[in-house]
VEXNULUM-13976 format. One record per residue (C-alpha): residue in one letter; chain; x, y, z. Coordinates in Angstrom, 1 decimal, padded with zeros to 4 digits. Last residue first. Layout:
// VEXNULUM-13976
> type,mol,X,Y,Z
> A,A,X,Y,Z
...
This chain:
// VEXNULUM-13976
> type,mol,X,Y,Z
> X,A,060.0,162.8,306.4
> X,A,062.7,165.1,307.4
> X,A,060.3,167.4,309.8
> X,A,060.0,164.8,312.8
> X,A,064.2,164.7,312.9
> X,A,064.5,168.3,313.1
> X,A,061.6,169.1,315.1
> X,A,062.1,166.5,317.6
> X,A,065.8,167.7,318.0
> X,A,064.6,171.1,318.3
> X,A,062.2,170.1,321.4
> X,A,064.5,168.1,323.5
> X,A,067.6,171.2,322.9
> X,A,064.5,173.3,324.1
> X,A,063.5,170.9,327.2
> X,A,067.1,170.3,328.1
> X,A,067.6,174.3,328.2
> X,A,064.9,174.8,330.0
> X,A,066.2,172.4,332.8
> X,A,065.3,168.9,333.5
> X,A,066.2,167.8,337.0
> X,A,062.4,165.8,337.3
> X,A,064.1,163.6,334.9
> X,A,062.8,163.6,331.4
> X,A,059.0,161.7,330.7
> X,A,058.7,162.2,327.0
> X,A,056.9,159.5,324.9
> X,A,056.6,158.5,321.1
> X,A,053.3,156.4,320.1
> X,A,054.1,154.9,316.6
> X,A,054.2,151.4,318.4
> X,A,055.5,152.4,321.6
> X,A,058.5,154.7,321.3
> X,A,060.7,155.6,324.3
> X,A,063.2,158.4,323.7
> X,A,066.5,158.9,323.8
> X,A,068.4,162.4,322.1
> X,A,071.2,163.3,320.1
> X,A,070.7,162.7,316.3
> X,A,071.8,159.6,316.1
> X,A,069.1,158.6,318.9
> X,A,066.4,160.4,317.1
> X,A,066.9,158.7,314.5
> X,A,066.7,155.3,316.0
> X,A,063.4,156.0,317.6
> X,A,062.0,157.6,314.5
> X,A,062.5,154.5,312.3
> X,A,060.8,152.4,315.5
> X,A,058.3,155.0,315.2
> X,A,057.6,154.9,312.1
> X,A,057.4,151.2,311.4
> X,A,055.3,150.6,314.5
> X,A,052.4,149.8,312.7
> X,A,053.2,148.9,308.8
> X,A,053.8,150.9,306.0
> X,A,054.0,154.3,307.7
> X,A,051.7,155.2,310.7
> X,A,051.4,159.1,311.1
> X,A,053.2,159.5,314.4
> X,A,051.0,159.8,317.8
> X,A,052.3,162.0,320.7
> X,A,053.0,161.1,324.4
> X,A,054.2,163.9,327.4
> X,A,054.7,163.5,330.8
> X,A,056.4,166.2,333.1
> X,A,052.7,167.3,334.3
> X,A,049.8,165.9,331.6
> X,A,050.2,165.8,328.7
> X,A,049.0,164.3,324.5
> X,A,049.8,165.1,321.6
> X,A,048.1,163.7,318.4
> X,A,048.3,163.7,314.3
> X,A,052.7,164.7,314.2
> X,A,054.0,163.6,310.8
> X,A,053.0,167.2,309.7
> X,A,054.6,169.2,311.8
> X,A,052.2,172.0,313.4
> X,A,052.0,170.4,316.7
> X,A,055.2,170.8,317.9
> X,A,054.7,173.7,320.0
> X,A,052.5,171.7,322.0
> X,A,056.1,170.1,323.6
> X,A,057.0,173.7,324.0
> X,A,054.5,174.8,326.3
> X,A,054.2,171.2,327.8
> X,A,057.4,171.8,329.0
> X,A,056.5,175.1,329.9
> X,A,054.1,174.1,332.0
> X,A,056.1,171.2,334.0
> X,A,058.5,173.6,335.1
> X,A,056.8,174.3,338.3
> X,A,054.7,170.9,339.1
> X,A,058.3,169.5,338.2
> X,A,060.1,171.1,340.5
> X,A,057.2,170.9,343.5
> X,A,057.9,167.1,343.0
> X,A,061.8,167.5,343.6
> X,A,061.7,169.6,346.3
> X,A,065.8,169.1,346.1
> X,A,066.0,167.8,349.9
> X,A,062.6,165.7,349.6
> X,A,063.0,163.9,346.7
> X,A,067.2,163.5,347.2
> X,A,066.0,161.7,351.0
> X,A,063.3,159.3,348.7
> X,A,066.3,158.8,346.6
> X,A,068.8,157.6,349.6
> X,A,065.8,155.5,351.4
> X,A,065.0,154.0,347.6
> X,A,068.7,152.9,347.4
> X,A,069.1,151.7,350.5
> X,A,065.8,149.4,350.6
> X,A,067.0,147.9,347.4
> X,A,070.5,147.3,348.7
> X,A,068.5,145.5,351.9
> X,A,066.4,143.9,349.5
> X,A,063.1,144.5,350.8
> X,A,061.4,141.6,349.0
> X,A,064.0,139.7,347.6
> X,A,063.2,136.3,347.8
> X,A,059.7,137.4,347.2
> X,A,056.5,137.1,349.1
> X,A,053.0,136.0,348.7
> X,A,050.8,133.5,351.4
> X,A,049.5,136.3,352.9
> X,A,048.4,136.5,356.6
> X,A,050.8,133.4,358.1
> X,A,049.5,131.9,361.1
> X,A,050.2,132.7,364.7
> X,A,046.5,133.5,365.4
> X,A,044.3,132.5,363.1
> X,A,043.9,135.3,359.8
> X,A,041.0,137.3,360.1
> X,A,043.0,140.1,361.5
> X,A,045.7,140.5,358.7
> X,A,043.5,139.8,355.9
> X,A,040.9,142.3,357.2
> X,A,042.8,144.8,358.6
> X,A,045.4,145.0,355.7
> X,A,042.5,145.7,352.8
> X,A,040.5,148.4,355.9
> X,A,043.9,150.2,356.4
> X,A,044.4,150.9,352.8
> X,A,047.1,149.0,350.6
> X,A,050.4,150.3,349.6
> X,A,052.6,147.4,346.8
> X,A,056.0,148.2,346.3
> X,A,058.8,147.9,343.5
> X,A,062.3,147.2,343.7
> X,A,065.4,146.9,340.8
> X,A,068.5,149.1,341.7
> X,A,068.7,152.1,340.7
> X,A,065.8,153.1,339.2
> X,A,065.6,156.1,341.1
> X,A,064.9,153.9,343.7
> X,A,060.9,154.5,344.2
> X,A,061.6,155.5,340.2
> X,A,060.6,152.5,338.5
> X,A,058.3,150.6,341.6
> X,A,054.8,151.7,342.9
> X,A,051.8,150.0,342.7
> X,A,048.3,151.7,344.5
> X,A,045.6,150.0,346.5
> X,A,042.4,151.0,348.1
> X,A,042.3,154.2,345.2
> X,A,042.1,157.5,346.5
> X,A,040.9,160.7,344.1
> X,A,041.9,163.8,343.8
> X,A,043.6,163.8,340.3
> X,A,046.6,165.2,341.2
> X,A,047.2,163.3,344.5
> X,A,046.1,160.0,343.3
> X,A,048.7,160.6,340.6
> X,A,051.3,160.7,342.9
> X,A,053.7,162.7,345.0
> X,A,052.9,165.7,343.2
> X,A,053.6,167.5,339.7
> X,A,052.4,164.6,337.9
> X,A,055.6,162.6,337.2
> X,A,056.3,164.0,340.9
> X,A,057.2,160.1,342.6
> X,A,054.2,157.8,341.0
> X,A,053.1,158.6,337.7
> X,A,054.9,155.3,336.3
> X,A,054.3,152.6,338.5
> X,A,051.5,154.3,340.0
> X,A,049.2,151.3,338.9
> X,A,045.8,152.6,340.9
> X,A,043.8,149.7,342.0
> X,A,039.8,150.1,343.3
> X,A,038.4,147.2,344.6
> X,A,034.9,146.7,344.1
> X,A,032.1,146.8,346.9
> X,A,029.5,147.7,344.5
> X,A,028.8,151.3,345.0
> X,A,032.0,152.2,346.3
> X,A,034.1,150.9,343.3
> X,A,031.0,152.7,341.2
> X,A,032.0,155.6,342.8
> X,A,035.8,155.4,342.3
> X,A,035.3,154.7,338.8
> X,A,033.1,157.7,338.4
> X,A,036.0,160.0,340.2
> X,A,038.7,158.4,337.6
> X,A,036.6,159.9,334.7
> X,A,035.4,163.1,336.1
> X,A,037.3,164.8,334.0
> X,A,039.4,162.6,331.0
> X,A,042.0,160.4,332.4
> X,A,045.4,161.0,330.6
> X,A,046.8,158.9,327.6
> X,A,050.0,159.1,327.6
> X,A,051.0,156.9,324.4
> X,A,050.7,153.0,325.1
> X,A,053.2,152.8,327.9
> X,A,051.4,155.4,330.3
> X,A,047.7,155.4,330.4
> X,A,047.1,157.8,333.1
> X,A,045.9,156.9,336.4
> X,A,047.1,153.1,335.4
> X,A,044.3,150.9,336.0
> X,A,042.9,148.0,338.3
> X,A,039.4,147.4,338.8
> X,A,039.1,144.5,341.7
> X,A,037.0,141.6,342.6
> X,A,034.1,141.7,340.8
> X,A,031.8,138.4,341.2
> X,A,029.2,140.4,343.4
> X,A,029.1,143.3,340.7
> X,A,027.7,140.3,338.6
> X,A,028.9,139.5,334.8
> X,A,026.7,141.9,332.8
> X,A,025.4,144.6,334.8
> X,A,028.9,144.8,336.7
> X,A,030.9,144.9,333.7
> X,A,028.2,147.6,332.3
> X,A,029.2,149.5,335.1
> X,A,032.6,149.4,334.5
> X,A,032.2,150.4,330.8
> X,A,029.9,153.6,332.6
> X,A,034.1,155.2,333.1
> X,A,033.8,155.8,329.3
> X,A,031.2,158.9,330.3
> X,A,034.6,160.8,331.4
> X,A,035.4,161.0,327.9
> X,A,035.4,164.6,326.8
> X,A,037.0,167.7,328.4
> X,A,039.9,166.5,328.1
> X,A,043.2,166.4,331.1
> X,A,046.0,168.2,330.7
> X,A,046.3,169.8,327.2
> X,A,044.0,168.6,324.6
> X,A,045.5,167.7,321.2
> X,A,043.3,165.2,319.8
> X,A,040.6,164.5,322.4
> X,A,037.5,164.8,319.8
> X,A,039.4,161.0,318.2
> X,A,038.4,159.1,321.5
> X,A,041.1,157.9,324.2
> X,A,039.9,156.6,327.4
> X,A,040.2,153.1,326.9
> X,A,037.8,150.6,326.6
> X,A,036.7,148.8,329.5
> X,A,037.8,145.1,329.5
> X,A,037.2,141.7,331.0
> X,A,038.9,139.1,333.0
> X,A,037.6,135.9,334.7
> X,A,040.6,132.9,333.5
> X,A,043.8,134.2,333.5
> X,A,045.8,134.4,330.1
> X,A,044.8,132.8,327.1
> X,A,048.2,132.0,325.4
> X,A,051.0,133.9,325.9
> X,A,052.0,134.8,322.1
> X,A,048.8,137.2,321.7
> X,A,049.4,139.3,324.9
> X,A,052.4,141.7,325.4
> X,A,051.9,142.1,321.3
> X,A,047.9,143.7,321.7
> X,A,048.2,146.0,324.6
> X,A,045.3,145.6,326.8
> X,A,046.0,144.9,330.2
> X,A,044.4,142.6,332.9
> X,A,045.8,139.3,331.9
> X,A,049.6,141.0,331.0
> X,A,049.5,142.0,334.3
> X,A,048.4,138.6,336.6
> X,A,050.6,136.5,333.9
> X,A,053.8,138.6,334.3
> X,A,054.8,141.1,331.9
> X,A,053.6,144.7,333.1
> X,A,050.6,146.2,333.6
> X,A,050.5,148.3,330.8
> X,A,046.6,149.8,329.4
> X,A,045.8,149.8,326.0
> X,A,042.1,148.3,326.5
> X,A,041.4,148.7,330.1
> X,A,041.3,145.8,332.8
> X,A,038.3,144.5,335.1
> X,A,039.3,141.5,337.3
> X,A,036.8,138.9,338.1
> X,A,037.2,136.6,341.2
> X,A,034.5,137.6,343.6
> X,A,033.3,134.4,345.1
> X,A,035.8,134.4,348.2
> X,A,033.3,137.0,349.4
> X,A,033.9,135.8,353.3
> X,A,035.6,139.1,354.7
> X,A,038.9,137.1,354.3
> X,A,038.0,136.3,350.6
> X,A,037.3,139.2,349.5
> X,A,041.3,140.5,350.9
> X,A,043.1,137.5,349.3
> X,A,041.8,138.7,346.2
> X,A,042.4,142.1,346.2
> X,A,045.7,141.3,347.7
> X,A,046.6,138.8,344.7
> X,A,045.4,141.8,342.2
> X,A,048.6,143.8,344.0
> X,A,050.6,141.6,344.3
> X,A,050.9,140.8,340.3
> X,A,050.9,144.4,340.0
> X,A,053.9,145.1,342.4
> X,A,055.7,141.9,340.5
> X,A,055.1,143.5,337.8
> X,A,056.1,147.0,338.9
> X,A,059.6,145.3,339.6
> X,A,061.1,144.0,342.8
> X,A,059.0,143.2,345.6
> X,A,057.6,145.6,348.3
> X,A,054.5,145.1,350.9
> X,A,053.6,148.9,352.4
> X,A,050.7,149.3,355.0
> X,A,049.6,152.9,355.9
> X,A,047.8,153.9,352.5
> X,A,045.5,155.9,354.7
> X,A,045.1,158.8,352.6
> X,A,048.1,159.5,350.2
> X,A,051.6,158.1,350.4
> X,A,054.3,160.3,351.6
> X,A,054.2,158.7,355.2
> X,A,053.0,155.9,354.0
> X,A,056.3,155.6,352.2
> X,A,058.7,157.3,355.0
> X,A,057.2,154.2,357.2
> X,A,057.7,151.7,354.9
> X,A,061.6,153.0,354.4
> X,A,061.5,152.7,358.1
> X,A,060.2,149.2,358.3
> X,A,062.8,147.7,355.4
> X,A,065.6,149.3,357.4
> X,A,065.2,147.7,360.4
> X,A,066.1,144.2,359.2
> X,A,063.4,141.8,358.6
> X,A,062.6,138.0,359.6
> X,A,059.5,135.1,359.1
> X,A,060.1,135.3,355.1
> X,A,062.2,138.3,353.8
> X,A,065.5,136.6,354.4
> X,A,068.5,138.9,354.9
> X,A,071.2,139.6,352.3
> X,A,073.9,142.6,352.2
> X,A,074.0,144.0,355.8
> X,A,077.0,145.7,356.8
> X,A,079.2,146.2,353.4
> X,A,076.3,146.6,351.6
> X,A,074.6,148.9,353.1
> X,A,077.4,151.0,353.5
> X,A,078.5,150.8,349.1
> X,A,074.1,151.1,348.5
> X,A,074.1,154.4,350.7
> X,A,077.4,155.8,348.2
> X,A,075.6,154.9,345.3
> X,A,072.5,156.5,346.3
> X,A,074.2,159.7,347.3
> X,A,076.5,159.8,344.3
> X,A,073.5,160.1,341.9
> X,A,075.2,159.0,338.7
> X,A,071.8,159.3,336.6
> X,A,068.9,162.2,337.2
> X,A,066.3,163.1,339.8
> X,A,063.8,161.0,338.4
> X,A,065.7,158.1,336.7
> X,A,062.6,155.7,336.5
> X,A,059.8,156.3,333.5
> X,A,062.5,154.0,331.3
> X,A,065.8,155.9,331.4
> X,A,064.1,159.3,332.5
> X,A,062.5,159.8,328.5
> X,A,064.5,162.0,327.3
> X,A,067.9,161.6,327.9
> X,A,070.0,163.6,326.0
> X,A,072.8,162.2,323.9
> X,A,076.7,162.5,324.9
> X,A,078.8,160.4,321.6
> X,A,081.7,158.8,323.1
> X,A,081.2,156.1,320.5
> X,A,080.2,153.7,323.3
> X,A,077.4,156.0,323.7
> X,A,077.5,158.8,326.8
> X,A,073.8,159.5,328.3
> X,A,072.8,162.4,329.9
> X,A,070.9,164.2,332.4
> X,A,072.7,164.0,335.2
> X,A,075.2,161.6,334.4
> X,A,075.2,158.6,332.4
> X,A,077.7,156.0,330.9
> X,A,078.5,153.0,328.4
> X,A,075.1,152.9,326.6
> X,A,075.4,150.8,323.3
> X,A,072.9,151.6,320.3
> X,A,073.9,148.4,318.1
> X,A,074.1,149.0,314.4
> X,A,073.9,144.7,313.3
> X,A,073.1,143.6,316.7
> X,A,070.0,145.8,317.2
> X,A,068.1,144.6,314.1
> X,A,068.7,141.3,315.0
> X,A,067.4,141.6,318.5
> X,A,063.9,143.7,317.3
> X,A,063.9,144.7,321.0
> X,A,061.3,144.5,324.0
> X,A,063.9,142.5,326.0
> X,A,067.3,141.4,325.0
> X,A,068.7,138.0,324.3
> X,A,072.2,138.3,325.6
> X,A,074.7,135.6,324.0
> X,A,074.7,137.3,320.3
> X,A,076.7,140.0,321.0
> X,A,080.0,139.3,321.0
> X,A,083.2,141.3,321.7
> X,A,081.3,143.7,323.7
> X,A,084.4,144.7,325.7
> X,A,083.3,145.9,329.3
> X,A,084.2,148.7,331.2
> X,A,083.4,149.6,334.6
């Protein structure tokens, strides 16, 4: 569909320097497969899977065509005290896929929502088994957990958090898992896993018996790709057990083959009691995300409830969308068919093969990966975030998106990606990295 943008001022856009934007805007009039099309007709390479979320490529005419039939025989149903069949069966594909016995699925519409839902479960579920005292959440310095109150409280990016006020009362912080030994370890480092004793000290110093839940990202996503050093995720899991603390995975971003495998959880060996899913559970095609809980969370919120009275006083007005549900049925059917996750796990090393390649240019002081996810640091320039918001544009003129945070750049194509993307990625990078 085409659009005139005769004016831009009337749309105030997220995460963007507005002003900036409106006087060269970077407009995005089409996609396919594995590229973009600018309103100059210009085709640029996506590298970075729109936002974490297009994982088996734009203009899937599958997903498209499933949202047209939903559509046109069941386009709204109420989510509170009905359901249409489809919103059980794509549940039931989910735990299916979905590691341990993550067997109960609750969707909304965006990882924050999912994350917001999440730390509400964790709650909800201390409270049925009669610990309604345990009201702490433990975040991690650097970590994204989206923009709503609940995730912006229990992460630890700077600028999501200093405009907003205090946030929710009972949070504290690990540190993240990044030290300066790490710099350019492949996969997962060596060192760090002793940063995983932070939680411990939580529970020395405020009460394990207050703690409600830990929640964090598998690998730190947003702030730069920072991936869990070994043994780190298995000590937070232990001291979970120890102290009767929820564990939370935010799989917003790893979920669906990021990792090589369905999930993160499945990489790294280790099962969390709750896990967030949203970006590309519909290819990000439509906007959903999805909250899996454990058998024992459900079972005691759902069975210490009275009879005939509501579990969980959460929901959406759109919580299984019927579109939604569509779209993430069609994509989960495209994961499967194409063998998607066993795609990236097989490509995935020469990605990082060339990605490491890169080290040598100067401007470059860090890279970071792990499956088809890459970060890398930028020598600051004048001011944080100068460079990479300079880089971020160049790169775009020059052919190819990426998402910058700060002076953090990340990869994350779609799981399509072929060796040629990957080079064409990589000589881009090197051109424009190598001009300053």
């Amino acid at each position: 569909m085409n659009y005139a943008a005769n004016s831009l001022e009337s749309y105030w856009m997220p995460f963007t320097s507005n002003r900036d934007f409106k006087e060269n805007p970077r407009l995005i009039v089409r996609a396919k497969g594995m590229h973009y099309w600018t309103h100059h007709g210009e085709k640029v390479l996506d590298g970075s899977a729109g936002l974490f979320c297009v994982a088996a490529g734009h203009g899937r005419q599958e997903i498209g065509d499933a949202i047209a039939r939903q559509f046109s025989e069941l386009d709204y149903s109420p989510p509170f005290q009905f359901g249409h069949p489809a919103q059980f069966e794509l549940a039931r594909q989910l735990t299916d896929m979905l590691p341990g016995d993550h067997n109960h699925v609750f969707f909304g519409n965006s990882g924050s929502e999912a994350v917001d839902t999440a730390l509400k479960i964790a709650l909800a579920y201390h409270r049925a088994r009669g610990e309604g005292q345990r009201v702490r959440l433990i975040g991690r310095d650097g970590a994204y957990h989206g923009v709503n109150f609940g995730g912006v409280s229990v992460a630890g990016m700077v600028k999501n958090r200093e405009a907003f006020g205090v946030g929710l009362p009972g949070v504290a912080h690990m540190r993240k898992t990044w030290l300066p030994e790490q710099r350019f370890s492949r996969g997962q480092p060596e060192q760090g896993a002793e940063l995983a004793e932070d939680l411990q000290r939580m529970c020395d110093l405020h009460g394990a018996d207050n703690i409600a839940a830990c929640i964090v990202e598998p690998i730190a996503g947003s702030v730069g790709c920072l991936v869990p050093p070994k043994g780190y995720l298995q000590r937070l899991r232990e001291i979970c057990d120890q102290h009767g603390i929820v564990l939370i995975f935010d799989e917003v971003i790893t979920g669906f083959g990021r990792t090589g495998k369905p999930f993160a959880a499945d990489s790294f060996e280790v099962l969390p009691d709750i896990m967030t899913m949203a970006k590309a559970l519909t290819n990000g095609n439509v906007p959903m995300g999805a909250v899996a809980v454990r058998d024992h969370v459900y079972d005691a919120i759902v069975n210490n409830a009275a009879p005939g009275a509501v579990e969980l006083f959460h929901g959406y007005t759109y919580s299984g969308c019927p579109v939604a549900v569509a779209a993430s049925l069609a994509t989960l059917e495209i994961y499967r068919r194409e063998n998607l996750f066993a795609r990236a796990a097989e490509i995935s090393e020469y990605f990082l093969d060339q990605v490491y390649a890169l080290q040598d240019i100067p401007l470059i002081t860090d890279i970071r990966g792990y499956g088809l996810l890459a970060g890398m640091d930028l020598a600051p320039a004048d001011k944080p975030g100068a460079r990479g918001f300079d880089v971020l544009k160049r790169l775009y003129a020059a052919g190819l998106v990426v998402k910058t945070t700060g002076d953090a750049l990340l990869l994350s194509p779609p799981l399509i990606v072929e060796r040629e993307h990957i080079d064409a990625m990589c000589k881009t990078l090197r051109e424009v990295l190598s001009e300053d």
